[in-house]
N, C-alpha and C positions, 0 to 999 in steps of 0.2 A: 481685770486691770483697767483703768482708767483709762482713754485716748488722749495721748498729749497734743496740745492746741498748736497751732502754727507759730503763737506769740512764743512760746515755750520753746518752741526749734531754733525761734532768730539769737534767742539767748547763746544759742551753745554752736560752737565753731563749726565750719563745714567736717573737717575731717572725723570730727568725734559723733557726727551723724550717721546711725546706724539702724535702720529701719527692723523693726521684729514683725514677720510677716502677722497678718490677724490681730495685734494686739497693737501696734501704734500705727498712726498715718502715715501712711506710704505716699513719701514726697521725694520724687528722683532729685530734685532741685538740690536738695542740702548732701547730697553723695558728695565724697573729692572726687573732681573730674568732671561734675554735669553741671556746665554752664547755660546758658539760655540757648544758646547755639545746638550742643550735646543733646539737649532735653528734648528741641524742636524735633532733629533727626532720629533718636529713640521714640516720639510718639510715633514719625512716618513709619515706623517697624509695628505700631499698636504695644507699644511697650510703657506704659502709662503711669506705672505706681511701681514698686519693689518685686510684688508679689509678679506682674509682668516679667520683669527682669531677670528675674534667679529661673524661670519657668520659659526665657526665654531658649530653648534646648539648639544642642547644635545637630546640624540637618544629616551631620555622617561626619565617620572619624576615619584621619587617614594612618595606618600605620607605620611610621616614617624609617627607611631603613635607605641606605646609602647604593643606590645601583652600581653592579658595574659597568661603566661603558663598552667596556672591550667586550662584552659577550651580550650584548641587547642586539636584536636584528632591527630591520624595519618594523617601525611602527611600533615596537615594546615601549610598556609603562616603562617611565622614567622619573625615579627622583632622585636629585641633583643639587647641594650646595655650591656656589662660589661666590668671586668678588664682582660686583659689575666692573663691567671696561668703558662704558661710555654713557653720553646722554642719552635716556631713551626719546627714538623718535617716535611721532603720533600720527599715521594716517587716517583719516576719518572717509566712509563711503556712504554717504546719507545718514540711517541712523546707526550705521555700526562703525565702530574704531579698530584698528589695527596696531599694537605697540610694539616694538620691538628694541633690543637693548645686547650685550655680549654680555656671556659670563665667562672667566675664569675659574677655572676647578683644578688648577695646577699642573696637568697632565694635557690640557687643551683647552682652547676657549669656544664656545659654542654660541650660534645669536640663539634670542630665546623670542620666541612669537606668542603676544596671545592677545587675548580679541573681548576689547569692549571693558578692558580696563584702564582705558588713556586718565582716568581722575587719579589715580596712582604714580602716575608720573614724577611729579614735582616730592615723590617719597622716595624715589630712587636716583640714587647719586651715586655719584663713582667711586669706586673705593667699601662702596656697603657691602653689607654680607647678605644674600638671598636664596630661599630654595627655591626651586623648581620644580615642579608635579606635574604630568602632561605626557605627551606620547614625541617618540623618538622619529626624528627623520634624518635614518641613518645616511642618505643620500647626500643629503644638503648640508647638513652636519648642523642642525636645525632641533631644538625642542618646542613643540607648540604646545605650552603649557594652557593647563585647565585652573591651578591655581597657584601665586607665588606668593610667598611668605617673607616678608621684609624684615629686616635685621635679625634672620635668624641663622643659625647651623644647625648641624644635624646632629652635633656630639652633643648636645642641651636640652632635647624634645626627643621623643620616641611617638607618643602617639597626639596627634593634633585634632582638636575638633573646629567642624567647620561652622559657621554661621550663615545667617542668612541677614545682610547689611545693604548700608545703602551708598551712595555717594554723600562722600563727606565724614563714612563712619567707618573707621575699615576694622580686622577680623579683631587686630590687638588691641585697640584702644577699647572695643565694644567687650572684651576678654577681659579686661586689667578690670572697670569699670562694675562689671560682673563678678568679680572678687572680691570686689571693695564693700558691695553690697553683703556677698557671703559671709564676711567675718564674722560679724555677729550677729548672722539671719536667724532665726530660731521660726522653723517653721512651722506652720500648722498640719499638724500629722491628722487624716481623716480616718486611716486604720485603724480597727479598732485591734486593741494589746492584746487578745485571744488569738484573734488571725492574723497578726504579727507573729506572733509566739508558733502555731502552728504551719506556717509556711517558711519558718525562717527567713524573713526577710529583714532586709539590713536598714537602721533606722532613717528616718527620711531625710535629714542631716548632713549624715554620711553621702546615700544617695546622689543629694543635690551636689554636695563637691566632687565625688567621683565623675558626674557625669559632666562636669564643666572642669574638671581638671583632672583627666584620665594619668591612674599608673600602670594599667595592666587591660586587656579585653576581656578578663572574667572580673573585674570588678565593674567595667562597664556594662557587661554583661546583668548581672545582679543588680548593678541600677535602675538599669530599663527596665527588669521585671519587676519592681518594687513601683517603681512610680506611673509604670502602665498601668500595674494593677486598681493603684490608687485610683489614677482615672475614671476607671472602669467601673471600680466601686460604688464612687459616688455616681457614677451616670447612671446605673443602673437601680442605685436607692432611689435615686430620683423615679426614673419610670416604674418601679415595683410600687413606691410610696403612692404615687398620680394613680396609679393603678388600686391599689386599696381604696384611698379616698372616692376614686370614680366607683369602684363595688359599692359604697353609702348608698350612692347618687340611682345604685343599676335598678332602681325596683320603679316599674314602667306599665303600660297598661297592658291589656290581650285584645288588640283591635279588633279581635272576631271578624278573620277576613273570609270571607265565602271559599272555599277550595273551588267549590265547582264551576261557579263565574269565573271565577281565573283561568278553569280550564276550558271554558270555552270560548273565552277569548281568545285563550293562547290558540284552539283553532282554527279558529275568522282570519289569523296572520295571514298576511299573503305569503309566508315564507315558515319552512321548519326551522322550526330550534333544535341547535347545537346541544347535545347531551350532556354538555360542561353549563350550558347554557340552562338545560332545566335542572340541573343538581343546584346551580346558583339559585332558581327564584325558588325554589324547594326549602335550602336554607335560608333566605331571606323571611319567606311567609312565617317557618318554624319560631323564627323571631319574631315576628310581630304575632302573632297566637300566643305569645307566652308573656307572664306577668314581670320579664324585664325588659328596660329598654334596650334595643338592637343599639349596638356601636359595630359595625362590620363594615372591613374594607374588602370592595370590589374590585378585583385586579385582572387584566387582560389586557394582551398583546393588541396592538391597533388593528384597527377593523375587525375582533372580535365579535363582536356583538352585545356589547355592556350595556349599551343605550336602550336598548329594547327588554331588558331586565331591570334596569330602573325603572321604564315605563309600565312595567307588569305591578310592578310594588306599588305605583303610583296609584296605578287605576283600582289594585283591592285598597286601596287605605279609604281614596277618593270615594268610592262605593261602602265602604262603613261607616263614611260622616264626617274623615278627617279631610283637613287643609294639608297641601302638601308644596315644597317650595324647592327649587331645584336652580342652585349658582356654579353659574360656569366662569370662566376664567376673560374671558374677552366677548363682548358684542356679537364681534360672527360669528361667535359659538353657539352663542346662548338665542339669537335671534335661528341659527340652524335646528337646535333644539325646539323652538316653538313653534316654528312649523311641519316639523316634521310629527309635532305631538298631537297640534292641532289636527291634522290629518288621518294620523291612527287613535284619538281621542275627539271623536267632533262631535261630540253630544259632553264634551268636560269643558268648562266655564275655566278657559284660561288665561293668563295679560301676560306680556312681557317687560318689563322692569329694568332700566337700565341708565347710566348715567346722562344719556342721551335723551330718554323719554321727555316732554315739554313737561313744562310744570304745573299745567291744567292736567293734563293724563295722568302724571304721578298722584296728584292730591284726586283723582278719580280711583285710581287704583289702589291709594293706601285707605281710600273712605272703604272700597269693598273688600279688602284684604279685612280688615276691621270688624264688619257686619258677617264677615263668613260667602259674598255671594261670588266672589274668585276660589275656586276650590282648587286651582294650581296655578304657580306664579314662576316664571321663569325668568333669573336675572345675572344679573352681574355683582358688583360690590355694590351698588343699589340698592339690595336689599338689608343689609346691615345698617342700614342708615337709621337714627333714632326716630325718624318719624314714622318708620314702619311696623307695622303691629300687627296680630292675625287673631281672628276669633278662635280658632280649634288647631293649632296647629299638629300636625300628627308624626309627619314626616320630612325628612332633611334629606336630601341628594346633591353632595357636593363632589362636582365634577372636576378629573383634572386638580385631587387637592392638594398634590404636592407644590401647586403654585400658590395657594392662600396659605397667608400664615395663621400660628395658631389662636392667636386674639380673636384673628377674622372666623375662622371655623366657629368659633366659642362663640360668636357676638348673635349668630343667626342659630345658632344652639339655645341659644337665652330666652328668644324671642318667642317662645312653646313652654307649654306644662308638662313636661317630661317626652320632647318628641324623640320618635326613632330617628336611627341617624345613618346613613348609606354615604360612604364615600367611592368614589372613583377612581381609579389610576391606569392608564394606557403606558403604564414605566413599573414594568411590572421587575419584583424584590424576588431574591430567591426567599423561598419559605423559611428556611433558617434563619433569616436576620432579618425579614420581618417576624416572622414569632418574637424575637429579641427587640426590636424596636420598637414594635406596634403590640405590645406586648399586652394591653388594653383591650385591643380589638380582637375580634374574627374573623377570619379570610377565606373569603370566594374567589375563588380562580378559574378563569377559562383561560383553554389553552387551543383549544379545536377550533378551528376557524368555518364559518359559512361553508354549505356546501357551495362549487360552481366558483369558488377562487381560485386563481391560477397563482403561486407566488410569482412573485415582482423579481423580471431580472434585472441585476444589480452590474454593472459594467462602471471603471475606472478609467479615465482619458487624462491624458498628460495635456496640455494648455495646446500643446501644438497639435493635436488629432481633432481640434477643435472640427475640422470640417465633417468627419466621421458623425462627428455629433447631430451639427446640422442636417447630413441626410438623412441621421435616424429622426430627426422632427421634423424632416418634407413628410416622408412617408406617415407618420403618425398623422399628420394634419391631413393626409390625402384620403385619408379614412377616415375625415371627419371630428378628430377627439381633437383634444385639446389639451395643453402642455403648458407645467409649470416651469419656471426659470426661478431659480432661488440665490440672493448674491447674501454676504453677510455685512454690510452697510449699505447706506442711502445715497450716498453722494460720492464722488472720487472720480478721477479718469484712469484708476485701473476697472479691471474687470472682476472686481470686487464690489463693484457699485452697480446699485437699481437704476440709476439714472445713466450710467453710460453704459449698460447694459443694454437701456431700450434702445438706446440709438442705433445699437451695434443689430438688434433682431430690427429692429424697422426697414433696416437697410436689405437685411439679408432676406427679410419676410414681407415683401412690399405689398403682396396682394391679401394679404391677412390681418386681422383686427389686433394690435396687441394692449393689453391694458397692464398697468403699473401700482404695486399697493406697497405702504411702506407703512409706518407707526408714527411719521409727522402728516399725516392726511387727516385730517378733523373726522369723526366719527362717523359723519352723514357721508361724506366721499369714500372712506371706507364700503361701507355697506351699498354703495351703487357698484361702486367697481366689482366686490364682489356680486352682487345680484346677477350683474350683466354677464360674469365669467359663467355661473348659473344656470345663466338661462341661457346660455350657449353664445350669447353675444362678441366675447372675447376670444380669441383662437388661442394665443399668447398670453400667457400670468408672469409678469417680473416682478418678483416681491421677497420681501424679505422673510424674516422667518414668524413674522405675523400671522403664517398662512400654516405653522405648526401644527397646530392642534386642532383636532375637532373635523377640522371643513371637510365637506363629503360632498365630491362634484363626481356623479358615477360616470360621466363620458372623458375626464380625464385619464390617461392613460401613461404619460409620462413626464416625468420630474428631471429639472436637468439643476443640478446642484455645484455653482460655479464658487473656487476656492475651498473644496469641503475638507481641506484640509486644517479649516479655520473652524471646524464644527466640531461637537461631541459625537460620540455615540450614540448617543438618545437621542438629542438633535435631529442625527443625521436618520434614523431609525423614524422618529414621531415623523421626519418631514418624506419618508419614504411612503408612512401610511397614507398621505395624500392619493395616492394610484394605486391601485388592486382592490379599487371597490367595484368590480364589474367581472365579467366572464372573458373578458377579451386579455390579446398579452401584454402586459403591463412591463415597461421599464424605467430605472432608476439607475441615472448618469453622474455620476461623481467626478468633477475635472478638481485634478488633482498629482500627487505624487503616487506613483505606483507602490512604494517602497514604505507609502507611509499604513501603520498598523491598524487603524482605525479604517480606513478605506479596507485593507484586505479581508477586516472579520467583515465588513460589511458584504462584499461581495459572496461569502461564503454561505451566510447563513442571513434568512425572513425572519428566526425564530428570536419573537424580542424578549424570551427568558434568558438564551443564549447571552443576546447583547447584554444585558444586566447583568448576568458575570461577567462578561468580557470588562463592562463598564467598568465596574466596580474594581477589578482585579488591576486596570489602568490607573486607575482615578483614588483610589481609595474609598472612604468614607463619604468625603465632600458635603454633597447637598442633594446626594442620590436619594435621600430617603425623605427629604421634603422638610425636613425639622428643623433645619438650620436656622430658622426664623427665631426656634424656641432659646435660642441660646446653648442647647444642650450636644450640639454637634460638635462644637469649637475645641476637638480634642488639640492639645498642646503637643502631646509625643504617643499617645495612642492612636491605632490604626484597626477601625472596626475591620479589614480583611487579612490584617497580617495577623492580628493579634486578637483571631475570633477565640482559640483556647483559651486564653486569658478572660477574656468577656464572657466564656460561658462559666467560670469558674466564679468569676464577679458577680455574675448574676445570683450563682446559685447560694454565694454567701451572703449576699443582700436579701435575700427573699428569706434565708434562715437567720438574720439578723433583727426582719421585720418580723418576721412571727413570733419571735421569742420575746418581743415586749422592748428589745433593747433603744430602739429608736429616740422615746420619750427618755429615757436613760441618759443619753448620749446629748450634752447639750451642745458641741462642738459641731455633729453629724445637723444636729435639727436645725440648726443657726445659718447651716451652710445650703440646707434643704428648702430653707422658706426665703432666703432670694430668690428662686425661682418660683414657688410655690405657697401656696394659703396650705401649713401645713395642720391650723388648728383643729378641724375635724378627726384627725390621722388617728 
């Protein structure tokens, strides 16, 4: 069907505009109801076209049944129709607001409290009809609602779904809105009628109005699994398809790496390798000795030992003729990397690359990257750059790559005649769902740590044991190490800030050097302050969370992590690996709430497989697995941890959907597949 043009919309009345998902222009503009105003506050939501809107799902349903009062105790759910009795008033306490108002329910009038919805106000009048949803305070004769419903009762709804709105848009108007749009939606179904038919599921139609206008919870039920699955389907054609395509691409050289050089380098180490550690460079070589190119990601807990197994791959490739290039994620990183390579490689011709380098050194460095006479180059997002080129390129090692997105991966992948490719990650996946997401790749895992590590203890301090703290970093400094302070911003006069932070350790640590790194420091300031922390110059580190990844100061010993309860998991886990790179006892101070969940797995377990489920099982899906870049994470209503049964059953019908030919069949599934991807090769 044709796309109708804009000029074609103005002709025909707002009301009789009815958008059909995929097959006409999806313009919120010409809905009844979305005026310039409407439209502005539906973008703030990312709700942009039709196809947004009908997809934009409700985040939980409540099922509305009339409490008794007379048998709720303290603190029981409560939900509650009556009349308001008065104005509501509005207290505000910096950024939070308190409202509160009386209801009538015939039998008694209760005040109703709740918090940080004062822009609702000017919607409630006396005499309206409201529910109430919230918990009872049988005491005070008080409900502290969590959610209230304007001009409703309870004899007209049974089950409510909730949104997720903004100020200026509230549940109903964003509802009605969302109806208007449904009337004559006709959506684009990606299932295909085989696996419709054999799962019975209910058509996508249906679906979409069941779950935006619930009658029962087994037909919301049967919703959800119809349009997760859809999800899921397509996510997973999508990586099965990338994954075929890249099979084209997988026919690579047989570097002919020396085994035996490798094993005697690997003696020269001044250190043994970890048994996880040579099963990795075992598979790593296996790849590169064989006639396809290596795609394998490298995964291990911080302070594993990863680094030292890219370097081993380095040096056989470096020694059968190839270039090898190796992008970290930040400066410190990457300038820690080159010298630590140079050092255990000091007969390999290496430069370091970065956006900082002058621009005599750069044009020095892209002349020899060029001629072949740099046979390793260590950099940042500097190396992507189009002026850089390489005579032989052989090998890729990108560090920390859940931080580059996937253009950026690809763009230093181009820049070679079929090179191998070695990825990184200290945020290490359970095996299951990367097999499922990285589904492309193969994975190397270390899980053993160096001999002569002590784990890191992990202690929780409430703001006021602050001093507690302090004398575990007298005594830390009395022994010489040295201690990081980590806040999550730069500036403030809480103690959430780098800057008043120093003030507070200057004071308290007068006879001690303390130095300060944050992400508005120009590159060069950067790299001193760290240098000087390095070389022992710094007693004191107050910085932000710049200091994440990578950095490896072995006389550091303890991490004090101020407000972590403003961190992740990983976060707080990557910023823990900072300390326990040494033999002595290592601690890690989390000020904080004791009660909060994130701090208690932290204290429990070092083990950062562990934290990755725990992550994951908190968080969801998110951007745990680095992709989000790709667009392909942005699930709507599916949930890669809730809803892995579904996803492996997705999987497994997309992968039998691609072999059977139907793909090129399906011009709906292909159309949908090549916005994200060059599906022509397929």
């Amino acid at each position: 069907m044709i796309p109708l043009s804009i000029t074609f919309f103005k002709k025909i009345k707002k009301f009789d505009i009815i958008v059909m998902g995929g097959d006409y222009m999806s313009d919120l503009i010409y809905l009844k109801g979305v005026g310039p105003k409407t439209l502005s506050l539906l973008n703030k939501l990312e709700i942009n076209d039709i196809d947004d809107l009908v997809t934009h799902y409700p985040y939980k349903y409540e099922v509305l049944k009339r409490s008794d009062v007379s048998s709720l105790n303290q603190d029981d759910k409560i939900i509650i129709d009556g009349i308001v009795e008065n104005v509501p008033i509005v207290y505000r306490f910096k950024s939070i607001d308190k409202m509160q108002f009386n209801i009538n329910i015939g039998s008694n009038i209760y005040k109703v409290i709740i918090f940080n919805r004062g822009f609702m106000k000017t919607n409630i009048n006396i005499g309206s009809q409201v529910i109430a949803i919230g918990k009872f305070d049988k005491k005070n004769n008080t409900i502290v609602a969590s959610e209230i419903l304007l001009n409703e009762n309870l004899n007209n709804i049974k089950i409510i779904p909730f949104y997720r709105t903004c100020d200026g848009l509230n549940r109903k108007t964003l509802k009605k809105i969302i109806n208007t749009a449904l009337t004559n939606y006709n959506p684009v179904d990606f299932i295909p009628d085989y696996i419709t038919l054999n799962n019975s599921f209910i058509d996508k139609k249906s679906a979409l109005n069941n779950i935006h206008n619930p009658s029962n919870i087994e037909m919301v039920k049967k919703s959800l699994l119809r349009l997760k699955y859809e999800e899921l389907f397509v996510f997973m054609l999508k990586i099965n398809a990338l994954r075929e395509k890249n099979a084209l691409y997988k026919k690579g050289y047989n570097r002919n790496i020396n085994k035996d050089l490798i094993d005697e380098f690997i003696s020269k180490l001044p250190f043994a390798l970890t048994k996880d550690q040579l099963n990795s460079v075992n598979e790593i070589l296996s790849d590169l000795n064989s006639d396809s190119r290596m795609n394998r990601l490298l995964q291990g807990d911080v302070g594993s030992g990863k680094t030292i197994v890219a370097l081993i791959a380095i040096y056989g490739m470096i020694k059968s003729g190839y270039q090898c290039a190796l992008m970290s994620p930040t400066e410190i990183l990457a300038e820690q990397h080159y010298n630590s390579f140079k050092s255990l490689l000091p007969n390999v011709n290496i430069s370091l690359l970065t956006g900082s380098t002058i621009k005599k050194s750069k044009d020095e460095i892209n002349n020899d990257l060029a001629s072949g006479k740099i046979e390793l180059v260590i950099g940042t997002h500097a190396l992507i750059e189009d002026n850089v080129s390489f005579s032989n390129l052989g090998l890729i090692v990108t560090d920390e790559q859940h931080r580059f997105g996937v253009n950026q991966r690809n763009s230093l992948k181009n820049k070679g005649s079929m090179p191998d490719v070695l990825y990184m990650s200290a945020t290490p996946i359970p095996r299951t769902y990367a097999l499922t997401i990285y589904g492309d790749m193969d994975i190397s895992t270390i899980k053993t740590m160096p001999k002569g590590r002590k784990p890191v203890v992990t202690i929780v301090k409430e703001e006021d044991e602050i001093k507690d703290v302090l004398y575990l970093i007298k005594d830390n400094l009395d022994l010489n190490h040295q201690i990081y302070v980590v806040a999550p911003l730069i500036d403030g006069e809480n103690n959430d800030s780098v800057t008043k932070l120093l003030r507070q350790y200057k004071l308290a640590f007068k006879n001690y050097k303390i130095g300060m790194l944050h992400g508005k420091l120009r590159p060069s300031e950067k790299e001193e302050v760290m240098q000087k922390f390095i070389n022992g110059e710094i007693d004191i580190l107050i910085s932000t969370t710049v200091i994440e990844v990578g950095v490896d100061v072995k006389n550091a010993t303890m991490i004090v992590i101020h407000n972590a309860n403003l961190f992740g998991l990983s976060t707080l886990h990557q910023l823990r690996g900072r300390v326990g790179r040494n033999s002595y006892d290592n601690y890690c101070v989390l000020i904080g709430n004791k009660d909060n969940e994130r701090l208690k797995i932290m204290e429990t377990t070092c083990d950062g497989f562990e934290i990755s489920e725990s992550d994951f099982k908190l968080r969801g899906s998110g951007d745990l697995f680095g992709v989000k870049q790709s667009g392909d994470m942005n699930f709507k209503i599916a949930d890669l941890k809730k809803d892995y049964k579904i996803l492996e059953k997705a999987n497994y019908d997309a992968l039998e959907f691609i072999k059977k030919g139907n793909l090129d069949k399906n011009k709906v599934l292909k159309l949908e597949l090549s916005r994200c991807m060059d599906l022509s090769d397929v």
